[in-house]
C-alpha positions as CSV (number, residue, x, y, z in Angstrom):
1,X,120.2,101.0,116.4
2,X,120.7,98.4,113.7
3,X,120.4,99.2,110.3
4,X,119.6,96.4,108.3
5,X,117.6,96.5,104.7
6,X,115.2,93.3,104.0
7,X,118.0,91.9,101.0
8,X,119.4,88.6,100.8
9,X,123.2,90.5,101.0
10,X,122.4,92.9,103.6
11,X,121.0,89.7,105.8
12,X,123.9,87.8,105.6
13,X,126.5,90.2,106.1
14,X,124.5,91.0,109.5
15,X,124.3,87.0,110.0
16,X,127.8,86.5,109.7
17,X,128.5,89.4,112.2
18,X,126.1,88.3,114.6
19,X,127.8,84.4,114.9
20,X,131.5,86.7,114.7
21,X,130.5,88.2,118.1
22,X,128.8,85.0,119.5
23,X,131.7,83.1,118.4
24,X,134.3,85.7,120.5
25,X,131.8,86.0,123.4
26,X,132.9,82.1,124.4
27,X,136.7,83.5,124.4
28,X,136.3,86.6,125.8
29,X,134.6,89.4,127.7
30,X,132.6,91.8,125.3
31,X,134.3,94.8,127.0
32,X,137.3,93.1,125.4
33,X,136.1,92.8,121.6
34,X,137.0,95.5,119.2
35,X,134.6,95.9,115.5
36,X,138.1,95.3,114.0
37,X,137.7,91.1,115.9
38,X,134.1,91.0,114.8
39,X,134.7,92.5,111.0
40,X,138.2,89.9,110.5
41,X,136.3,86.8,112.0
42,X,133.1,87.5,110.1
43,X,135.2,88.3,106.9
44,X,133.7,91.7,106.3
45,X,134.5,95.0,105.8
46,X,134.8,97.7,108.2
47,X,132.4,99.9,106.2
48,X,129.6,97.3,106.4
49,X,130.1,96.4,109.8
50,X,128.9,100.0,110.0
51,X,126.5,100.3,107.4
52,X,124.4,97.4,109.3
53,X,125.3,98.5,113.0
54,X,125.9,101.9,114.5
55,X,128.4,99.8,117.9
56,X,128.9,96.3,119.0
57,X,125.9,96.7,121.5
58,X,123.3,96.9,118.0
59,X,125.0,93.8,117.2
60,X,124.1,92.3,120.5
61,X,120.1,93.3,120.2
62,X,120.2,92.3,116.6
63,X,121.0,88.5,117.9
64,X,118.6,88.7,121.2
65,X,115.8,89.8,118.8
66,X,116.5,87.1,116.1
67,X,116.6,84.5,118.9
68,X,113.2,85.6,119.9
């Protein structure tokens, strides 16, 4: 489960890892991306990647539900 807080900062730390992982779904498989791709491309930390997201597959219903 995501865990993301209704604040401007929180929001666009989980924005910018949510277009990391759609951004490295066009190159690879997801079975082939690591938090440690999606936390350098997105230019966050490791500690927030977790603070917003428990695994990559939270990052994957965080974008289906924002696209809906």
């Amino acid at each position: 489960m995501y865990h993301i807080k209704n604040d401007k900062r929180c929001l666009k730390s989980a924005e910018r890892i949510g277009d990391a992982l759609r951004s490295m779904l066009d190159e690879k498989p997801l079975s082939d991306i690591t938090v440690t791709d999606i936390q350098r491309l997105s230019e966050t930390g490791r500690s927030t990647f977790y603070r917003l997201f428990d695994n990559i597959d939270d990052v994957l219903l965080y974008i289906a539900e924002e696209n809906s």
